[in-house]
C-alpha positions in Angstrom: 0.0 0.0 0.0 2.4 2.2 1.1 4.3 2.0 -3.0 1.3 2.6 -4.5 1.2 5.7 -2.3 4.5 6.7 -3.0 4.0 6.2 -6.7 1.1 8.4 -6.9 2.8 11.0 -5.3 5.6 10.8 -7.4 3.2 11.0 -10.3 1.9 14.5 -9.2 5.5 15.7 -8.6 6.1 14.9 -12.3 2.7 16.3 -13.5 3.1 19.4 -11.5 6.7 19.4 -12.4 5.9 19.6 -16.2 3.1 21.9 -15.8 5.5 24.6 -14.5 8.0 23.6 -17.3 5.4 24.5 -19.9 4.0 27.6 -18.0 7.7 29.1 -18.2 8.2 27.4 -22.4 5.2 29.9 -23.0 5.4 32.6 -20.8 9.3 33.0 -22.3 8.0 31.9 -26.1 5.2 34.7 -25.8 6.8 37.3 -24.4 10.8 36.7 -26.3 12.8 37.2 -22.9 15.9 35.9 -22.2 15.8 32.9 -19.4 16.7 35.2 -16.8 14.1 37.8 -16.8 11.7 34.9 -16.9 12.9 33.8 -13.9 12.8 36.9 -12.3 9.4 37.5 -13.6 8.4 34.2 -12.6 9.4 33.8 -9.2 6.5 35.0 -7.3 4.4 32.5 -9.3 6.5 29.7 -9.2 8.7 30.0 -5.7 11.0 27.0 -6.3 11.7 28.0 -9.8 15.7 28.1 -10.0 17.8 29.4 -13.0 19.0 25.5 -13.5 15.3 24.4 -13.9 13.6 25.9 -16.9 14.8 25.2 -20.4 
């Protein structure tokens, strides 16, 4: 029980994970800024977001 549990949760890490990867693939498509302005613009949004995460 406890595996599947752990499996699920690393399942929402991942989706949730990838949801901020293509929030910041837009935001820095959209708006042509260099990685770290989106970052900076980013931050408040997305408070783990680090300089080595979005691509």
């Amino acid at each position: 029980m406890l595996k599947i549990n752990a499996l699920a949760l690393h399942s929402q890490r991942v989706f949730y994970l990838q949801q901020k990867q293509k929030i910041v693939y837009e935001f820095r498509r959209v708006f042509k800024l260099p990685l770290d302005d989106v970052c900076s613009a980013l931050k408040k949004k997305i408070p783990n977001l680090m300089r080595s995460n979005p691509h």
